[in-house]
Structure formats: C-alpha cells, structure tokens
LUMTORMAR-651619 format. One record per residue (C-alpha): residue number from 1; residue in one letter; x, y, z. Coordinates in nm, 3 decimals, decimal comma, m for minus. Each point is the difference from the previous one (the first is absolute). Layout:
N
{atom NUM "A" {X Y Z}} ...
# end
This chain:
437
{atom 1 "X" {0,000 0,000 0,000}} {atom 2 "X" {0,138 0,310 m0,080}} {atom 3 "X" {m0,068 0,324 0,186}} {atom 4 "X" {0,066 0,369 m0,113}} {atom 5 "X" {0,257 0,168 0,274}} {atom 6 "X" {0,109 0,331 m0,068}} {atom 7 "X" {0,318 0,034 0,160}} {atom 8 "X" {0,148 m0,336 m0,190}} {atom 9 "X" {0,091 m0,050 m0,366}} {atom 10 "X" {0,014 m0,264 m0,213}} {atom 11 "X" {0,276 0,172 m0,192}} {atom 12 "X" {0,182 0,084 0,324}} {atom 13 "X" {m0,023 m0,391 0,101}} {atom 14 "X" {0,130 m0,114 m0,319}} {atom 15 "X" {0,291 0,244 m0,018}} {atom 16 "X" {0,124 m0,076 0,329}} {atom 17 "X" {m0,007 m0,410 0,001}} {atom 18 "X" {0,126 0,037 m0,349}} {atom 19 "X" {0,269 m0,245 m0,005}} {atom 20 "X" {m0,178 m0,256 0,257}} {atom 21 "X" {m0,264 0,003 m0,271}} {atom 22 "X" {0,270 m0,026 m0,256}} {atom 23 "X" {0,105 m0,304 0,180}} {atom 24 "X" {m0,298 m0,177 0,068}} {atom 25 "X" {m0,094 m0,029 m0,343}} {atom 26 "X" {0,166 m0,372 m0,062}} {atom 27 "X" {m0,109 m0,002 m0,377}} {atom 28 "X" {0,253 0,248 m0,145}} {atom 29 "X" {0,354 0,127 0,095}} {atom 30 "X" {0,023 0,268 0,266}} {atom 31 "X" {0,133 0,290 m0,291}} {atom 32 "X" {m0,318 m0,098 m0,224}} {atom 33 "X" {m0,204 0,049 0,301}} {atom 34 "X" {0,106 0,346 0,136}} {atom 35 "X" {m0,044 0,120 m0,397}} {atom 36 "X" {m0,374 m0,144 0,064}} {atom 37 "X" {m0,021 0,173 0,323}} {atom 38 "X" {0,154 0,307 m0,164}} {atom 39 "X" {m0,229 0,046 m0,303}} {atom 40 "X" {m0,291 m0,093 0,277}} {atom 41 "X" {0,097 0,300 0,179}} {atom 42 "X" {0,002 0,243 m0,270}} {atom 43 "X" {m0,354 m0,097 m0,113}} {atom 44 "X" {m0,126 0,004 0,395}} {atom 45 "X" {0,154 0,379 0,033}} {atom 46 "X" {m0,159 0,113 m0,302}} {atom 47 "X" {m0,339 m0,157 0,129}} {atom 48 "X" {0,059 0,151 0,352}} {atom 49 "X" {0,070 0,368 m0,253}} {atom 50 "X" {m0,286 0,038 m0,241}} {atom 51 "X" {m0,268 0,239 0,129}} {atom 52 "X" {m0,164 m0,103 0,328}} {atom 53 "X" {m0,004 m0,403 0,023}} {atom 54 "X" {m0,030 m0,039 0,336}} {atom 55 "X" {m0,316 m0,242 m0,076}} {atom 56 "X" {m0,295 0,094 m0,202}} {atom 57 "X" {m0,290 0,027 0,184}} {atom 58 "X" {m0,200 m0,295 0,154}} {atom 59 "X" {m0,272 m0,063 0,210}} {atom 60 "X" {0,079 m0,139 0,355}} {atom 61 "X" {m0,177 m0,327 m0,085}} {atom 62 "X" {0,170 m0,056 m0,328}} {atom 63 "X" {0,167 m0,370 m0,061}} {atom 64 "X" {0,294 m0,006 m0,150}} {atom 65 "X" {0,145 m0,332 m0,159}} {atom 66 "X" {0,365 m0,047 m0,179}} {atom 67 "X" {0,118 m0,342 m0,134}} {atom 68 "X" {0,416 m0,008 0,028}} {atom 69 "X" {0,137 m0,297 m0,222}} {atom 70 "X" {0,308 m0,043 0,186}} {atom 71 "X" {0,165 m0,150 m0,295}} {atom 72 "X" {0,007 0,304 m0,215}} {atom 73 "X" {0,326 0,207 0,031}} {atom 74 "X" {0,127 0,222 0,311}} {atom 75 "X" {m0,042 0,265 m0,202}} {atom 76 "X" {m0,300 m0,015 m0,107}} {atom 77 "X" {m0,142 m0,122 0,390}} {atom 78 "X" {0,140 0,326 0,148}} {atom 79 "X" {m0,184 0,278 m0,302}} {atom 80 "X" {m0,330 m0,202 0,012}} {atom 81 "X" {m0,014 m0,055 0,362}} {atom 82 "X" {0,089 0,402 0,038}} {atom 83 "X" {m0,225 0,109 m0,283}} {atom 84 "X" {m0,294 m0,166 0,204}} {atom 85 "X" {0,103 0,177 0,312}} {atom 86 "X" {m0,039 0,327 m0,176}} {atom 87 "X" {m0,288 m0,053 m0,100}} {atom 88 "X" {m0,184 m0,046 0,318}} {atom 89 "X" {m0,066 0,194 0,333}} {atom 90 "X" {m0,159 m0,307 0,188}} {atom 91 "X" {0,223 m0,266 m0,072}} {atom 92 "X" {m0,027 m0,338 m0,179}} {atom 93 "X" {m0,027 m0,379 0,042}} {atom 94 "X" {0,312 m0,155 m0,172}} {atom 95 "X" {0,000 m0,319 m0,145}} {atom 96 "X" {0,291 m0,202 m0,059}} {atom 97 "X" {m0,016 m0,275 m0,237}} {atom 98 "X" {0,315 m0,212 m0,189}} {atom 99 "X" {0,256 m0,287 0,077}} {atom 100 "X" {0,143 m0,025 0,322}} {atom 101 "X" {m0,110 0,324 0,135}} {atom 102 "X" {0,071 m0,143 0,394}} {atom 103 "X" {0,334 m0,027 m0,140}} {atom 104 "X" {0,058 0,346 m0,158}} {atom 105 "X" {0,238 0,189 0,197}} {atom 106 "X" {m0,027 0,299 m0,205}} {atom 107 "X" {m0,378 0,006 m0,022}} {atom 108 "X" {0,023 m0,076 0,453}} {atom 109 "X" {0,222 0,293 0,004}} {atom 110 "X" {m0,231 0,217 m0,187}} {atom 111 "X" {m0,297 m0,090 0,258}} {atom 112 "X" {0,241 0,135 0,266}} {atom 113 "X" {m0,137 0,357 m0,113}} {atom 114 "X" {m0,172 0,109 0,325}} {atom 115 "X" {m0,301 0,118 m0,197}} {atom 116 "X" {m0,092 m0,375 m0,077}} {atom 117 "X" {m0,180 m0,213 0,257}} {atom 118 "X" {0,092 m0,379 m0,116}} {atom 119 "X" {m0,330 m0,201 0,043}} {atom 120 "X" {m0,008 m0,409 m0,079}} {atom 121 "X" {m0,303 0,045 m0,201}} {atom 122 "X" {0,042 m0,260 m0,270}} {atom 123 "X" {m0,292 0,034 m0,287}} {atom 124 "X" {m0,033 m0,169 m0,337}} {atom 125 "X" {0,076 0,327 m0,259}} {atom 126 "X" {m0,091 m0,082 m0,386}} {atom 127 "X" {0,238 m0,117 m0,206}} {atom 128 "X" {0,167 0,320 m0,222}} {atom 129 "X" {0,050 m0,100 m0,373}} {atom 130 "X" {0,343 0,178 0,096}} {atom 131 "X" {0,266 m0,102 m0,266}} {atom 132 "X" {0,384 0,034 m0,020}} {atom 133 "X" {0,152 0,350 m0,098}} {atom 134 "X" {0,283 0,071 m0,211}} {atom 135 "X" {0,121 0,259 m0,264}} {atom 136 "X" {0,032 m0,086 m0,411}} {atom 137 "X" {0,305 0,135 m0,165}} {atom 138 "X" {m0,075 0,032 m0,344}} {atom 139 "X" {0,317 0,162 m0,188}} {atom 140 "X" {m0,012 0,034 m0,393}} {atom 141 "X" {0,245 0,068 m0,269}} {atom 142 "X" {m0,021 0,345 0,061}} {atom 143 "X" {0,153 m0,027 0,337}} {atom 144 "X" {0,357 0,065 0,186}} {atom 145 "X" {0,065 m0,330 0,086}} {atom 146 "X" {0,310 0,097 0,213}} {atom 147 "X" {m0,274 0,181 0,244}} {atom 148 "X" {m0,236 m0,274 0,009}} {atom 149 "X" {0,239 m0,261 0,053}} {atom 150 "X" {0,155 0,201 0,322}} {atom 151 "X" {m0,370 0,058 0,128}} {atom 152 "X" {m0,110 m0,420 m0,063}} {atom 153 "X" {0,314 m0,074 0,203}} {atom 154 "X" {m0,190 0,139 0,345}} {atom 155 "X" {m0,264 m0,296 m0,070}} {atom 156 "X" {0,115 m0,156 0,277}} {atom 157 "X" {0,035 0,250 0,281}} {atom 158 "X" {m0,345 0,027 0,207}} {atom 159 "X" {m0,163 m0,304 m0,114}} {atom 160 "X" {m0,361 0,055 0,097}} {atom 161 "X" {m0,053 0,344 m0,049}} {atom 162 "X" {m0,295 m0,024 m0,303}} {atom 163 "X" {0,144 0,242 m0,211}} {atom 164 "X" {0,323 m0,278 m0,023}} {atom 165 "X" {0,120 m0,083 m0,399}} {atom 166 "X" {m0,123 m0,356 m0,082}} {atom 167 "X" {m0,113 m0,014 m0,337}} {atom 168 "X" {0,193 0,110 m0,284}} {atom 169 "X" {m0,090 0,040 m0,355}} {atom 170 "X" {0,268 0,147 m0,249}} {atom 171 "X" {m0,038 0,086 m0,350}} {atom 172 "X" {0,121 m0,341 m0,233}} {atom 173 "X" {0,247 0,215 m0,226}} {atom 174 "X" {0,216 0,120 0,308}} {atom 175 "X" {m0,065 m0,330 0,231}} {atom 176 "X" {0,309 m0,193 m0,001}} {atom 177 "X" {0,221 0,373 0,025}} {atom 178 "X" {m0,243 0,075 0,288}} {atom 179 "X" {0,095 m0,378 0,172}} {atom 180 "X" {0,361 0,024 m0,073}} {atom 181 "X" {0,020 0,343 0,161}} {atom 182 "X" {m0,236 m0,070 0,303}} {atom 183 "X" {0,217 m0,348 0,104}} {atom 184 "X" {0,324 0,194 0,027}} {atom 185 "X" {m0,128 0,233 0,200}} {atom 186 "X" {m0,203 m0,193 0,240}} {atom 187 "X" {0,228 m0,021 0,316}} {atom 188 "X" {0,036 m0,254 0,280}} {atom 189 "X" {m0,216 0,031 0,302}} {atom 190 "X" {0,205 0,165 0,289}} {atom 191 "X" {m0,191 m0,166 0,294}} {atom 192 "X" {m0,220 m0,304 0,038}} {atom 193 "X" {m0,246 m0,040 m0,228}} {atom 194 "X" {m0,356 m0,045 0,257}} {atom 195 "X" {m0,182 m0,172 m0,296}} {atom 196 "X" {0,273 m0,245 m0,109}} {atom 197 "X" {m0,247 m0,291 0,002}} {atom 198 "X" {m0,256 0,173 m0,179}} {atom 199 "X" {0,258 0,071 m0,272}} {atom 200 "X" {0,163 m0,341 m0,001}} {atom 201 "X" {m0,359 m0,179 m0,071}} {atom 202 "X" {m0,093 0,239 m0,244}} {atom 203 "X" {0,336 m0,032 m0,253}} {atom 204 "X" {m0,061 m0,397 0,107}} {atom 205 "X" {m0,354 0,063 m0,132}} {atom 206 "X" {0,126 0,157 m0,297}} {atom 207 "X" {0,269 m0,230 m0,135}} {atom 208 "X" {m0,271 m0,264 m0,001}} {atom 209 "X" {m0,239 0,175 m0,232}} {atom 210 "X" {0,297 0,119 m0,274}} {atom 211 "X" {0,024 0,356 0,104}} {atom 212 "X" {0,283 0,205 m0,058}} {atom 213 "X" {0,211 0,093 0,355}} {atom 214 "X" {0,209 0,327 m0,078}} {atom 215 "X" {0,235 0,076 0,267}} {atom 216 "X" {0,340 0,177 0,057}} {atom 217 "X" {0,251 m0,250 m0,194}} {atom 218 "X" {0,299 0,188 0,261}} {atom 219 "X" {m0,243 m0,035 0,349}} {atom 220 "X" {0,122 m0,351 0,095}} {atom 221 "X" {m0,211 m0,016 0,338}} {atom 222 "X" {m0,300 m0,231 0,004}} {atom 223 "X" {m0,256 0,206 0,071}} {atom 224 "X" {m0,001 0,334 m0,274}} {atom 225 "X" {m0,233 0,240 m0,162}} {atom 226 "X" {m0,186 m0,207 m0,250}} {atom 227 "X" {m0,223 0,036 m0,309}} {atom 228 "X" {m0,240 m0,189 m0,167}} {atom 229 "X" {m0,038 m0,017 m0,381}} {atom 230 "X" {m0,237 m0,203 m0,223}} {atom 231 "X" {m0,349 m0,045 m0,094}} {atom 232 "X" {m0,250 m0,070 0,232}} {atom 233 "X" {0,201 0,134 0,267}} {atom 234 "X" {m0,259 0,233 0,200}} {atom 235 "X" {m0,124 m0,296 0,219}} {atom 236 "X" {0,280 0,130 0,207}} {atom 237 "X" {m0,227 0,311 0,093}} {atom 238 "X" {m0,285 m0,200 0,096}} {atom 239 "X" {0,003 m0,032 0,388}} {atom 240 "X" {0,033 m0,284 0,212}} {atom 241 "X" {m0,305 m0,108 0,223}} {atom 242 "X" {m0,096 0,396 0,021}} {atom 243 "X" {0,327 0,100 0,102}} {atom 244 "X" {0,107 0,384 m0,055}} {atom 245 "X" {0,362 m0,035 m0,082}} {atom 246 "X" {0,104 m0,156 m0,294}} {atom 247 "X" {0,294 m0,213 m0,103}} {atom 248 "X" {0,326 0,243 m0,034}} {atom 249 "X" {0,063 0,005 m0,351}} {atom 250 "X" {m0,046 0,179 m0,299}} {atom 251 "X" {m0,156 m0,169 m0,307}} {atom 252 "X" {0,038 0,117 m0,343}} {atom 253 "X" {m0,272 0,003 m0,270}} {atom 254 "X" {0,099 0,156 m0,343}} {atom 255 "X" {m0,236 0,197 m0,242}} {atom 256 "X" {0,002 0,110 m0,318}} {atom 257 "X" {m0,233 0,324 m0,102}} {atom 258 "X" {m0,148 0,253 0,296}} {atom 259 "X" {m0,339 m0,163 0,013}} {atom 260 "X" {0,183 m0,365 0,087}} {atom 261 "X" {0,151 0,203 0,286}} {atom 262 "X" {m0,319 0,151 0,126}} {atom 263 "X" {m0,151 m0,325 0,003}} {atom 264 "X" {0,239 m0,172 0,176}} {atom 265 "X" {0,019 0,278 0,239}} {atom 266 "X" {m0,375 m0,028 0,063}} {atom 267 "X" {0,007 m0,356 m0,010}} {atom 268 "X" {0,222 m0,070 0,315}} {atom 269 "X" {m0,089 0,348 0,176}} {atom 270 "X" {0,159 0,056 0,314}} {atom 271 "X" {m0,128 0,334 0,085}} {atom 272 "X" {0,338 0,243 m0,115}} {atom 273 "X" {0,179 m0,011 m0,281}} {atom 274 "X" {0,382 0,190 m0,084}} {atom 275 "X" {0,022 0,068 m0,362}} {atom 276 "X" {0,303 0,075 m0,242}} {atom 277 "X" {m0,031 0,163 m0,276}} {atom 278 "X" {0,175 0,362 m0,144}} {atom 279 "X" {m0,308 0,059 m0,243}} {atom 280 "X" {m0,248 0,209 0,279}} {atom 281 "X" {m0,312 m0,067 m0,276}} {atom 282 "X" {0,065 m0,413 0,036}} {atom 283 "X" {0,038 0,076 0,370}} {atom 284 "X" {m0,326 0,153 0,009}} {atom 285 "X" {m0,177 m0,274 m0,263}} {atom 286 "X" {0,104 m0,283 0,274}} {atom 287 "X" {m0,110 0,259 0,280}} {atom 288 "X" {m0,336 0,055 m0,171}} {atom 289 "X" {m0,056 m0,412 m0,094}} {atom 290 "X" {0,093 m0,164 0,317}} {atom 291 "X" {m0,236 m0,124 0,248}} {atom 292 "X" {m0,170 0,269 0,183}} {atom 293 "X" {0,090 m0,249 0,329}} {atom 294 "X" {0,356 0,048 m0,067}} {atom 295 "X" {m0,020 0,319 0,158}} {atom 296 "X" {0,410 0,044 0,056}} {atom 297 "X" {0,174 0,121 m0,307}} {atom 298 "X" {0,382 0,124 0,051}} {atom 299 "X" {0,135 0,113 m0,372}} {atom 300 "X" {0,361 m0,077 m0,032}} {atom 301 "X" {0,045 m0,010 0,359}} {atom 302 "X" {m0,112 m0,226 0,296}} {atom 303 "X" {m0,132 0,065 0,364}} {atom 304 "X" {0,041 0,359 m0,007}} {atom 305 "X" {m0,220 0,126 0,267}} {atom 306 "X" {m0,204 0,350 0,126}} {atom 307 "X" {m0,250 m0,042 0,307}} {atom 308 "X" {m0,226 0,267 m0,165}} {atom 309 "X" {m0,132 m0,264 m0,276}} {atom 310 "X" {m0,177 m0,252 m0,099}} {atom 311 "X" {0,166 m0,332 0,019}} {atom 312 "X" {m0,174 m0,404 m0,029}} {atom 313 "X" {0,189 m0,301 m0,020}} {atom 314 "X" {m0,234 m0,268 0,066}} {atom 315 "X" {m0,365 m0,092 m0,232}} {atom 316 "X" {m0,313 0,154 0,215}} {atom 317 "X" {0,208 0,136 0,345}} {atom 318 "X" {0,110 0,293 0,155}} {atom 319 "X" {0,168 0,312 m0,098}} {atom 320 "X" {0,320 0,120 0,112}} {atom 321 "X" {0,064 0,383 m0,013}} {atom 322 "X" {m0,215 0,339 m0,033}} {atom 323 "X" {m0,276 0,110 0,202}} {atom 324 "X" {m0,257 m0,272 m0,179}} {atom 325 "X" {0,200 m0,262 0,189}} {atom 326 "X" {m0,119 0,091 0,325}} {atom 327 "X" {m0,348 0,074 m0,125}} {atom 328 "X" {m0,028 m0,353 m0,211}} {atom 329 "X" {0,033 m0,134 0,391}} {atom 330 "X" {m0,293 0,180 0,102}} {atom 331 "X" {m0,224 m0,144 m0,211}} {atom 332 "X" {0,131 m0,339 m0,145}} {atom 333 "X" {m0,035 m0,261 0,254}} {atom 334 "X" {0,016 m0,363 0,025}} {atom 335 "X" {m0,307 m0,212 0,121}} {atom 336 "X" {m0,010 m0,248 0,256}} {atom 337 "X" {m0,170 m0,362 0,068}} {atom 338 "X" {m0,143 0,137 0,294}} {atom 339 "X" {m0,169 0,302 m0,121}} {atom 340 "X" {m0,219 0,041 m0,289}} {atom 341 "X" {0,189 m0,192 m0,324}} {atom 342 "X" {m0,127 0,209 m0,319}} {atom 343 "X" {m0,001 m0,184 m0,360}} {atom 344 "X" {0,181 0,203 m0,197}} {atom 345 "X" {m0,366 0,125 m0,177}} {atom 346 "X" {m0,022 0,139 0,346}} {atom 347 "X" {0,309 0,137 m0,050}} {atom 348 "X" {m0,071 0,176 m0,298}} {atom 349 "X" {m0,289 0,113 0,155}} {atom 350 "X" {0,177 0,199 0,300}} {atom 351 "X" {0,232 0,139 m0,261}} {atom 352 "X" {m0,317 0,139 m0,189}} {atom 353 "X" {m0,154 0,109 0,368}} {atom 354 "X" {0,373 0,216 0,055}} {atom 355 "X" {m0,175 0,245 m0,225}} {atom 356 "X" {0,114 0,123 m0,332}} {atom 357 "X" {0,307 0,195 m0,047}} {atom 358 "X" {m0,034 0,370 m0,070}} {atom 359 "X" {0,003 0,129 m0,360}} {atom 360 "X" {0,279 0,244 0,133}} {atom 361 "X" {0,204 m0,306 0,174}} {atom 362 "X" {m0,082 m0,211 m0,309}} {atom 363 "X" {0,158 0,238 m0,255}} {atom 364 "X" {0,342 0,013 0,213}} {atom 365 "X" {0,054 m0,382 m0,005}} {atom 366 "X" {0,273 0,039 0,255}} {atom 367 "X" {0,198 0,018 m0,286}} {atom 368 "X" {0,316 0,224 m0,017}} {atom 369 "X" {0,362 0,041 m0,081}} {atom 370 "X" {0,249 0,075 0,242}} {atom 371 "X" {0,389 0,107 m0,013}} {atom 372 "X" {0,226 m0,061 0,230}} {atom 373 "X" {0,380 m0,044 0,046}} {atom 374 "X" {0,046 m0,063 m0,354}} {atom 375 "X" {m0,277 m0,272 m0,054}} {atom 376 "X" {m0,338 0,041 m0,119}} {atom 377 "X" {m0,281 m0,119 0,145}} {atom 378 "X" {m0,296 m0,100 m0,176}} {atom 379 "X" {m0,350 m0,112 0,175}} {atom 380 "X" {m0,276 m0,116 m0,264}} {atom 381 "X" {m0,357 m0,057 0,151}} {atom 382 "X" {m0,322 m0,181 m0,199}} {atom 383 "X" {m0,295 m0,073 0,185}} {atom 384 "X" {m0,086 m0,351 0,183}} {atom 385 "X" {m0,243 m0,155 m0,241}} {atom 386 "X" {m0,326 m0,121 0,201}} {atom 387 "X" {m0,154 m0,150 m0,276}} {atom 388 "X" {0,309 m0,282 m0,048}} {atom 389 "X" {0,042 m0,039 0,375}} {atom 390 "X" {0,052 m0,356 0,045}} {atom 391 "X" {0,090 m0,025 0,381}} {atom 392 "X" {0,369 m0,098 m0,042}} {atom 393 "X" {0,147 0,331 0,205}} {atom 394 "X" {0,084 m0,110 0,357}} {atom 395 "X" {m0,175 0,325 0,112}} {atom 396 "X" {m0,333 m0,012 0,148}} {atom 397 "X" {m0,145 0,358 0,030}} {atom 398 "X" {m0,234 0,023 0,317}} {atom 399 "X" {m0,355 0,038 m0,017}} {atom 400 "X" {m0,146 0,329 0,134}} {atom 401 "X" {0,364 0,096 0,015}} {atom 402 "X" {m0,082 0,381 0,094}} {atom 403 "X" {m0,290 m0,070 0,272}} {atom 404 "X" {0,221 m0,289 0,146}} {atom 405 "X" {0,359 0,105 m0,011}} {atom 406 "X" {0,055 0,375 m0,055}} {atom 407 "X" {m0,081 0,344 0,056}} {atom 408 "X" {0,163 0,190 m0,246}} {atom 409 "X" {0,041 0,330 m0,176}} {atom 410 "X" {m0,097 0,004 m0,379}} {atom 411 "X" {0,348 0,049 m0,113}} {atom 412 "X" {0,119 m0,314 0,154}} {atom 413 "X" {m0,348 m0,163 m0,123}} {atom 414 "X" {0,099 0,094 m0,341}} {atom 415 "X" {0,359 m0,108 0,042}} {atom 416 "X" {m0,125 m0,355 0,130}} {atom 417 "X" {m0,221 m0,051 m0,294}} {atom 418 "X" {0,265 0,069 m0,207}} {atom 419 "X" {0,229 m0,244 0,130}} {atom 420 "X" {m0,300 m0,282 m0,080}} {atom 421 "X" {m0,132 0,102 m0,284}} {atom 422 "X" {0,359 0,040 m0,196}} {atom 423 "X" {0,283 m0,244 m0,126}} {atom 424 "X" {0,324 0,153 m0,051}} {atom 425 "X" {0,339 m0,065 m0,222}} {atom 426 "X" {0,353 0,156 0,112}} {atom 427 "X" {0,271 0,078 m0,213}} {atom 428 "X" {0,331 0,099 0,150}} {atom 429 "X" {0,210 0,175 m0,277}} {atom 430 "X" {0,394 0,119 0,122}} {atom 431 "X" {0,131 0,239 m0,228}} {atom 432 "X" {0,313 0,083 m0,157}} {atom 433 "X" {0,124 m0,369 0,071}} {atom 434 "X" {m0,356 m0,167 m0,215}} {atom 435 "X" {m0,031 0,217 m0,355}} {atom 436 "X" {0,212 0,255 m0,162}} {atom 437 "X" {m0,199 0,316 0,100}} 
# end
C-alpha cells in the first residue's frame, strides 16, 4: 500500500540507496545498473519539474490499483512506479506480479520506501498479453556503416532494458561488408557474462537448425558476442513460457527493396526501432510505414534520450517521459479478479463514457517538434480508432472514471482525454552527425 507523505521522496530515496539498488539487481552487472538508475533519475527529476505534479486531484475515497511485473527492467520499475506516484494525492494499492518476486532483492529494497506499507495480500490478477521488448535496427545502403557497427557493438551492455538491439535487418547489397565490419569490432566481454547459459543453449539451438553463428574470429573465450544469420531465424525473438527477456543475441534477416524492410520490421515488432540511412526522405518513408505500435524510432542513432517526450518500448503499456506519462497513470488502470472484470466491449464502452475529446484538443494531436542539444525531436499523434478496437491493449479504462476517481480542473480533464484518445510515434533525429545539412 502506498501512502502520499510530503516530507519523503521517491526521487530522494532512490538517489541516496543508489548503489545498494545498483547492487541488488542480480540480473545485470553493477556499471549497467547505475546507467539504469542514472537515466531513471533524470526522467523522475523532470517528472518531479513540470508544472505542479504533486498529484492531480482525487477524491478521498478513490481506489487506486498498479500492476508491477517485476520482470521488466530496473529502469523501467523505478519511472512507472514514480509516474504513478505523481499522479495521485491518496495513494495506491501496488501489485506485484512476475517470477520469483520473494526472491527479488532489488524489487525488497524498493518496498523499503517508508511510504509503502507491505501487506501479504495475495490475489489472482489477469493474465497481461505482455510480450518481450526489443529495438529493430534496420540500416540500408545508404548508411555509414562505420557508425552503425560501433553503435550494434553496445548490444550487449544492459540486457533487459526493452529498448536493447535484437533484431537486425541490413540491406542485401552491403550485408556481407556490414558482417565483416561488425565481427572485428565486436570485443570480448570484460566481466562475467550473467546470461552465459542462456547464450550457450541458444548458439546450441542454433547449430542444430543450420543457422549461421558470426562471431569475433580474434575473441578466443567461450562465451562472446554472437549473431545469428539465416532464414527463419526470428523464432529467436519469440519468448520462452512468457518470459520478458530474450535470448542475448542478435539475429540477422536481409532484405532487398524498402517495402521488404518495412515488412519485416512490422512483422517481428518489438516496440522501437534504430534506423540507418543518410537519405532523410527514405528515413521518413520507413518512419511513415512502420507499425504505428512501434512507437520508438531513433534515425541514425540509438537510445538517445530527453525526459520531456514521448517514449514506448513495449506493444499496449506505459509511457515513459512528458507530462502525458503521469496523466496516462491516472486514468489507465488494470482490473482485478476481485472487483468488477469488464469484457473488453465493456471496455470500449468506458472509453466512449470518458467523453469525447475537444475539437480544440483534437486539432493539436499532441503532436509537435522539438529541438534540443543538437537533436530533433519529433512527436506524431493520430487518434485511437474506436471503431477497430479489438480489446488487445492491456489498459482497462475505468468506468465512471470522473464520478469515481477524480476531481479535476478542465485543463487536466482535457489533458487526460488526450492521453486515451491518442496513439503517438517518436522520432529522435541528431543533427550534424545523421544528414549533410
């Protein structure tokens, strides 16, 4: 149970057991960790510095519910878990659901924040359609291969954050130049590898099916960055029994014309997507044809990050970054067994019930373009489309959402029914390193 208290901060909490945290987190080495906690930290400060986010308005009565899957990344367990705090003045229930959870030291140390009241309350929650995350690099002809070589090399630091490289798809007429560069230039691991075994069964896995292993011909230690070339090779993204991380490798698909790209892009989507290309109209064709779930798009660059957008790395879940963050946890909720379970007709219903979005709020989109350090920021909004809604987003919106849960002024009513009522796409342009101008 979590309870608001003025005089302590999440951010304040975090900051000071920074390195215990670091430490308790078994899955990943202590340096990837801190650069979790780090980039945590600079989202959380921005959240704490927009406007007056103290907690939007609630009644006294309102119920609160967040579901925690314990086996997403530390980075994305500290934003979501201080996005929902902002967004409440009562407090919350928090859920944790996941593997092992008694046996997560970070998640234990988290609970130690002395606005949480641990309860043994065990309750059955539905099971979230929630899939494994992972970024697409898609680099074409028209690409500096030197730069995307160095940035595919990091594909095996911080293995379970979801924006991590795991599928790759290069252009056929550069594709062995692109291999022959990338294996030279993929360096021994320094420290213990955590997911050695993970590794070992999936290059076992491979060999057995005829798959092509491309490693580092100079690395002669066992266990090495690997990639995975040949056709029918995406199985390797598929998760195992529901699991959120996925094997640590890189596979290779190769395509021939822009549209094979796209659709290979779309086909294995794993919410972000890095590509290369030095021709800004193809950057913006791929931009404008991918999935509008891969919401993620770096252009000749990777994991460059700004707390004051718009970023999604997983199908149908949260958003990190901007005000609409903490405003998407106001109003998108999960249900639970125990209360009342809605079909997802229901569902659409409650959505309808939110009320319609303002023609003024409607016309704005959230959509805008943003510069800032050099890189340019691009937010594209379209509308959520009612008519198609199938159900399939893990969100459940609650009924009589304004009579049961808040009090609110209309500028934060119109700001909430813009976060449900529009799908977004962000591009994340640096310039003078990606085009000529």
């Amino acid at each position: 149970l979590y309870q608001v208290q003025d005089n302590i901060r999440f951010y304040n909490f975090v900051s000071e057991n920074k390195t215990i945290l670091a430490r308790s987190n078994v899955n990943e080495l202590l340096e990837d960790s801190l650069s979790q906690i780090d980039l945590a930290l600079k989202f959380m400060k921005y959240y704490m510095e927009t406007e007056n986010f103290d907690g939007l308005l609630d009644y006294p009565t309102a119920k609160h519910y967040y579901s925690m899957s314990t086996d997403k990344s530390i980075f994305e367990l500290l934003v979501d878990l201080h996005a929902t705090m902002r967004s409440t003045c009562v407090g919350f229930d928090l859920f944790l659901s996941g593997d092992n959870i008694s046996a997560n030291q970070f998640v234990k140390k988290l609970l130690e924040f002395p606005s949480f009241t641990v309860v043994d309350d065990k309750i059955e929650i539905p099971k979230r359609n929630s899939t494994p995350a992972f970024c697409t690099m898609i680099v074409f002809d028209t690409s500096d291969l030197e730069s995307a070589t160095d940035v595919l090399t990091q594909a095996w630091k911080n293995l379970t954050v979801p924006w991590t490289i795991r599928n790759l798809l290069v252009q056929e007429s550069i594709h062995e130049k692109f291999i022959e560069l990338l294996k030279i230039k993929m360096k021994p691991f320094n420290e213990k590898f955590l997911l050695e075994e993970s590794l070992k069964s999936t290059i076992s896995l491979a060999n057995k099916t005829g798959l092509r292993i491309l490693q580092n011909p100079n690395d002669k230690n066992e266990i090495k960055p690997t990639v995975i070339y040949g056709t029918n090779v995406d199985f390797l993204l598929k998760s195992e029994n529901g699991k959120l991380i996925l094997p640590p490798v890189v596979v290779l698909n190769v395509f021939r014309t822009v549209k094979e790209a796209i659709a290979l892009a779309n086909k294995e989507n794993g919410g972000s997507a890095s590509v290369w290309t030095q021709d800004i109209s193809l950057a913006y064709e791929v931009i404008n044809n991918l999935h509008t779930n891969l919401k993620t798009i770096w252009i000749n660059s990777h994991a460059l990050f700004n707390p004051s957008v718009l970023y999604s790395f997983r199908q149908n879940d949260y958003t990190f970054g901007s005000h609409y963050a903490i405003y998407e946890k106001k109003v998108k909720t999960f249900y639970l067994k125990n209360s009342s379970t809605p079909t997802w007709e229901q569902n659409k219903m409650a959505i309808e019930n939110l009320g319609s979005v303002p023609i003024r709020v409607a016309k704005q989109m959230l959509s805008f373009v943003k510069y800032e350090d050099n890189v340019h920021y691009e937010v594209n909004s379209f509308p959520l489309d009612l008519e198609n809604y199938d159900g399939k987003d893990n969100f459940s919106i609650v009924d009589n959402f304004w009579e049961k849960y808040a009090t609110i002024d209309d500028f934060d009513k119109e700001n909430l029914l813009e976060t449900i009522y529009n799908q977004h796409k962000t591009v994340i342009i640096p310039f003078g390193i990606t085009f000529a101008n």
